[in-house]
C-alpha positions as CSV (number, residue, x, y, z in Angstrom):
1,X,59.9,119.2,158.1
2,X,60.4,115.9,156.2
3,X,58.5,117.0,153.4
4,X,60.9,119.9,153.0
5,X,63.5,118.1,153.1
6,X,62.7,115.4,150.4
7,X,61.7,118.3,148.1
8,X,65.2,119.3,148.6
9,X,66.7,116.7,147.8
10,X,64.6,116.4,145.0
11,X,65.7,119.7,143.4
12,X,69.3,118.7,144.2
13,X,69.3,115.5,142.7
14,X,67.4,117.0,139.5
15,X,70.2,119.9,139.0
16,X,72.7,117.0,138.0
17,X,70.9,115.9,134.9
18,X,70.1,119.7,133.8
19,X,74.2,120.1,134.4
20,X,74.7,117.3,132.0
21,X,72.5,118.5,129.5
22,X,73.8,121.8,129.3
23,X,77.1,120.9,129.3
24,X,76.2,118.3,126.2
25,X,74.4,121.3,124.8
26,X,77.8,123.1,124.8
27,X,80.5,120.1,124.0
28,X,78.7,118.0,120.6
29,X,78.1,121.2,118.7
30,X,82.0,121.7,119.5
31,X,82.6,118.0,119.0
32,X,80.4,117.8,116.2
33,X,82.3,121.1,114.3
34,X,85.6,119.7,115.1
35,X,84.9,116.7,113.9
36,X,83.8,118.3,110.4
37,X,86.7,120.7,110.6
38,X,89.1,117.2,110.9
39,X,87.6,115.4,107.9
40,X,88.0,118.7,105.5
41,X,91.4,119.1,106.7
42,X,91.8,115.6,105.5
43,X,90.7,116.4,102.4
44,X,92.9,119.2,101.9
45,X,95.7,118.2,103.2
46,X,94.6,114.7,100.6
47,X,94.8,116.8,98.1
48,X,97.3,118.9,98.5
49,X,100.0,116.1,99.2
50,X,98.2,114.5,95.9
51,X,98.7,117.7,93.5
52,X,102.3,118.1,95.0
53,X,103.6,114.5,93.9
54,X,102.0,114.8,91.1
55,X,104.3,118.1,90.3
56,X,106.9,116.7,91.4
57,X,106.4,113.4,89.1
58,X,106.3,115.6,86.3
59,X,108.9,117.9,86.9
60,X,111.2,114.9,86.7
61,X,110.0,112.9,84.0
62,X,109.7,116.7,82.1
63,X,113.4,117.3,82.7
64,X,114.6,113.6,82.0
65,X,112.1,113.7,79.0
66,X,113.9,117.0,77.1
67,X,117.6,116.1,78.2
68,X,117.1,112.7,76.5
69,X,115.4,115.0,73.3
70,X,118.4,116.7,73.3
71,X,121.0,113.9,73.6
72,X,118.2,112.4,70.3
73,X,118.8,115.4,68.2
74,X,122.4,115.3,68.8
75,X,123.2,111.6,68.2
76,X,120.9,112.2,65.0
77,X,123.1,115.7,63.7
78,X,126.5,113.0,63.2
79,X,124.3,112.3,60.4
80,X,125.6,115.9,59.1
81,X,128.9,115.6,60.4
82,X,132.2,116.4,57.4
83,X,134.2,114.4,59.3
84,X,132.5,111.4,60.0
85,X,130.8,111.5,56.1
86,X,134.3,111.2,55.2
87,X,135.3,108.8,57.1
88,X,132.5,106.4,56.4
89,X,132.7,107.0,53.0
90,X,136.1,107.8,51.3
91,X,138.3,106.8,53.9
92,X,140.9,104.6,52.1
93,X,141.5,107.9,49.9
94,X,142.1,109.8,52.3
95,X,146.4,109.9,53.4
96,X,147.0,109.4,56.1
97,X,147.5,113.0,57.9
98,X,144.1,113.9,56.9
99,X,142.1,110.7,58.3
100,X,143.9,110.7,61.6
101,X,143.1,114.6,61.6
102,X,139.0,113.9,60.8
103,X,139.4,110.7,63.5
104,X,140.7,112.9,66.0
105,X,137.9,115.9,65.1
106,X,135.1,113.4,65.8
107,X,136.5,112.1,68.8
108,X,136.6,115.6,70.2
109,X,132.6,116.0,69.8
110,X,131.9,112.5,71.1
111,X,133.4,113.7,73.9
112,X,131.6,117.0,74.1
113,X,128.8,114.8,73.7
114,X,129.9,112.9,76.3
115,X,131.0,115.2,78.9
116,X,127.5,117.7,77.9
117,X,125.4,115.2,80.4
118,X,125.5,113.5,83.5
119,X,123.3,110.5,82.1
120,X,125.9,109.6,79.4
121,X,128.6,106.9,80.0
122,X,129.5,106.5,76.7
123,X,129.4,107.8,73.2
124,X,130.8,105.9,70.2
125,X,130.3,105.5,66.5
126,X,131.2,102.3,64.4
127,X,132.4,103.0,60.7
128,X,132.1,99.7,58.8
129,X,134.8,101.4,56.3
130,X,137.2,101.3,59.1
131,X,136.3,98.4,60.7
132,X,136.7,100.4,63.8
133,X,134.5,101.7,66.6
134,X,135.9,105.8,67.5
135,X,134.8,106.1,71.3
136,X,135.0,109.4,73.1
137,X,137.9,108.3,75.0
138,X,139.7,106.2,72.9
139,X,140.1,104.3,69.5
140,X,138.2,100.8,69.7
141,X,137.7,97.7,67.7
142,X,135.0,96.6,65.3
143,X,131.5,96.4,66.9
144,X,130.4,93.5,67.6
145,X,128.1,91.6,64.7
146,X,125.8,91.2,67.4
147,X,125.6,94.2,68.7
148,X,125.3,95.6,65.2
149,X,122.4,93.0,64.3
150,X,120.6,94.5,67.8
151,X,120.8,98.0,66.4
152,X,119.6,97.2,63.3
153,X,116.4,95.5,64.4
154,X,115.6,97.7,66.6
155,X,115.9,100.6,64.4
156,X,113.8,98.6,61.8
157,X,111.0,97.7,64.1
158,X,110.9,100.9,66.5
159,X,109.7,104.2,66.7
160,X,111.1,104.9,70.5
161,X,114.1,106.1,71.0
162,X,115.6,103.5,73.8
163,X,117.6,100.0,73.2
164,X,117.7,97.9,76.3
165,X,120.6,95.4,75.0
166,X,122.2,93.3,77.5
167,X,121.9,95.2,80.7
168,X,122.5,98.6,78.8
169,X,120.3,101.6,77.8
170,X,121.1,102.8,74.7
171,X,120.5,105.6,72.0
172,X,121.4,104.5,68.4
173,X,121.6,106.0,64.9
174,X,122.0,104.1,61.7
175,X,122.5,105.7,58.3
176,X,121.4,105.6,55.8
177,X,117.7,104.6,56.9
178,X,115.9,102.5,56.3
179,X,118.6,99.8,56.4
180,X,119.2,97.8,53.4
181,X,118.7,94.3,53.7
182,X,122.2,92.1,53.9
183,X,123.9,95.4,53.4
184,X,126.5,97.1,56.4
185,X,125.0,100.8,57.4
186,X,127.5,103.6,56.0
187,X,127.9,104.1,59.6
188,X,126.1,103.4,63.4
189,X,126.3,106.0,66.1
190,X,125.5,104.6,69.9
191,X,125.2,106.7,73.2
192,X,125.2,104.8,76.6
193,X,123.0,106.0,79.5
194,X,124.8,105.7,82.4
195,X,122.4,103.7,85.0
196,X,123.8,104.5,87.5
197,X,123.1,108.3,87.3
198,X,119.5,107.7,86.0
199,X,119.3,106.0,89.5
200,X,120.7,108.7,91.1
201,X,118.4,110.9,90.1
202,X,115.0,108.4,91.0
203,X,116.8,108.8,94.5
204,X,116.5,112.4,94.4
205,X,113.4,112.3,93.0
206,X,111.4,109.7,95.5
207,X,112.3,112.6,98.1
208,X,111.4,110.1,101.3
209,X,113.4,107.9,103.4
210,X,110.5,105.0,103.0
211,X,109.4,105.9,99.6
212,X,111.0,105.0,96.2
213,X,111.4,106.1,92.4
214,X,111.5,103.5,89.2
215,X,111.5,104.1,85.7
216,X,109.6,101.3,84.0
217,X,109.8,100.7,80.1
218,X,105.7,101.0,78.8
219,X,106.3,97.2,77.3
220,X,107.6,96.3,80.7
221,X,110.5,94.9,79.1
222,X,113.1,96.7,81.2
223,X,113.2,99.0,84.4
224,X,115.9,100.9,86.3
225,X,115.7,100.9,90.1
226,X,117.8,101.2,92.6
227,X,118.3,98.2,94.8
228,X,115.9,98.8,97.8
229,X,113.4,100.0,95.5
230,X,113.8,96.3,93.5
231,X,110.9,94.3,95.7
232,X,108.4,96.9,94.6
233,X,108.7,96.7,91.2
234,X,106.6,93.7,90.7
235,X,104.0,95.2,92.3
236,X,104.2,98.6,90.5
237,X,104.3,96.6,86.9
238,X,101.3,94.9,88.5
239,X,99.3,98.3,89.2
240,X,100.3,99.5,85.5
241,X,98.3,96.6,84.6
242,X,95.4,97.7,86.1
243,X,92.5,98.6,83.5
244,X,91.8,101.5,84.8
245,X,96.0,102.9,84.7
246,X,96.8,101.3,81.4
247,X,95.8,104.0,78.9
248,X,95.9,107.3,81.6
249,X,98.7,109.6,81.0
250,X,99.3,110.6,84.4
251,X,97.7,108.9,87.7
252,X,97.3,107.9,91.3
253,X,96.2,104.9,93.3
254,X,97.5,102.6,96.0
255,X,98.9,99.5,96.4
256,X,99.8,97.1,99.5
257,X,102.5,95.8,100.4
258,X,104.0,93.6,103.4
259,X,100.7,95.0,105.4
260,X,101.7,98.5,104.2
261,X,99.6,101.3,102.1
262,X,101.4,103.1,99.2
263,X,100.5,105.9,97.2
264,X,101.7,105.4,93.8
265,X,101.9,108.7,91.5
266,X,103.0,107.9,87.8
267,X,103.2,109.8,84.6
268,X,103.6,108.1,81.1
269,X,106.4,109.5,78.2
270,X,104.8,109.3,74.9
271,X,108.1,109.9,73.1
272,X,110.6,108.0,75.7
273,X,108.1,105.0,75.8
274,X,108.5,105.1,79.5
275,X,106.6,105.2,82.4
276,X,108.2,107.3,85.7
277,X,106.7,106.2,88.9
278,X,106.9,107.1,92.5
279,X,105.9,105.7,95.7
280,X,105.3,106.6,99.2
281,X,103.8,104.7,102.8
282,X,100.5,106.3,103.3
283,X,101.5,106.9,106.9
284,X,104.7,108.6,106.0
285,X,102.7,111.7,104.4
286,X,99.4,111.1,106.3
287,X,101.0,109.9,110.0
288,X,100.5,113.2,112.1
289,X,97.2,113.5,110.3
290,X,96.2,110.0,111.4
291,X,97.1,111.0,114.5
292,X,95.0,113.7,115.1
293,X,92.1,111.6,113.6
294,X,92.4,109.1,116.0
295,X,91.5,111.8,118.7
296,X,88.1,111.6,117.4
């Protein structure tokens, strides 16, 4: 009777481990699949959040890029202009009827100019002849020698289209080119950016609450950002200068920041001289996936 009875407990005692087993049989493959399943997902979802700011860099920087080709080519047709040819160059033959006539003609297409594009704050043209700057808006005074002296350096020593001159973006034309030496252009045409619609638009752009847009001159000599965005910035000219970033037209990599992991997206304009660059917290687009990781 004993004997019986330690054999049962035997096989009942035995059963337990055979219970695990199987039910370890069943769960790791499950675990194991899951698991997999997870760290694809992860690299999907990776690289579908990776191809998607990437679009959306380039959509941006793609628009920006052929609004400022167009504000370019029409800055560069005044060159062709009647009324400002004749004002910059037989002016003080002109009576008077006829030169307020032409002044008041090229005022109306500054401001066409002017009013064609959100990102202008400004359009003007100085004639040296006059001695007077014609603004969209309104009649001026002479431009400043210095101002002048800027535009004519720049427009010596540059091939991009952007001046950066005392806290301003601006476009500029000169003619005749190149300029002669000690010699007044015939006449210098000058179209303002408005900043703060460029930064507007980086707002629009960044698309997050955390994240951030700046647009960052290639020579790192100037940058437009918005003011929360402005602590990041020496960071981002940082990562530009990065071997591996410096030469790449478009790119992605991370930076830290205050115990914080960004993904930076950027894409270079050739013809602007620019560099467009947006930035997002790693756990803002990968959070719920993080989540879910952790599980595991």
């Amino acid at each position: 009777m004993a004997t019986i009875r330690i054999e049962w407990r035997i096989r009942q005692f035995s059963i337990f481990p055979k219970i695990i087993v199987a039910f370890l049989m069943i769960i790791v493959p499950i675990y194991v699949l899951s698991l997999v399943m997870n760290i694809s997902g992860e690299a999907s979802v990776r690289e579908e959040i990776s191809m998607s700011m990437k679009s959306r860099v380039h959509f941006y920087l793609n628009s920006f890029e052929s609004e400022m080709t167009r504000l370019i080519k029409l800055n560069r047709e005044y060159s062709f202009d009647e009324d400002l040819r004749n004002l910059s160059t037989i002016a003080p033959g002109m009576n008077e009827f006829d030169r307020v006539k032409a002044i008041l003609s090229l005022q109306n297409k500054l401001l066409l100019m002017k009013n064609s594009s959100l990102y202008v704050a400004d359009v003007k043209v100085y004639i040296p002849l006059l001695e007077r700057t014609i603004h969209a808006n309104y009649y001026g005074d002479e431009l400043p020698l210095e101002e002048l002296h800027a535009l004519e350096d720049f427009s010596d020593s540059h091939k991009y289209p952007f001046i950066f001159w005392h806290t301003r973006l601006l476009i500029s034309e000169l003619y005749p080119k190149p300029i002669t030496p000690n010699k007044m252009p015939i006449f210098a045409s000058e179209v303002e950016l408005s900043e703060n619609e460029i930064k507007q638009s980086l707002l629009q752009a960044s698309h997050t609450s955390q994240g951030g847009a700046v647009l960052l001159d290639s020579s790192q000599n100037w940058f437009i950002a918005n003011d929360q965005d402005m602590k990041m910035v020496p960071k981002l000219k940082e990562f530009m200068m990065r071997k591996p970033f410096q030469e790449e037209l478009m790119g992605q990599g991370y930076i830290e920041m205050e115990r914080k992991n960004y993904l930076i997206t950027y894409e270079r304009s050739h013809l602007l001289n620019t560099i467009f660059m947006v930035y997002v917290p790693e756990s803002q687009i990968l959070g719920p996936l993080n989540k879910y990781r952790n599980w595991f």
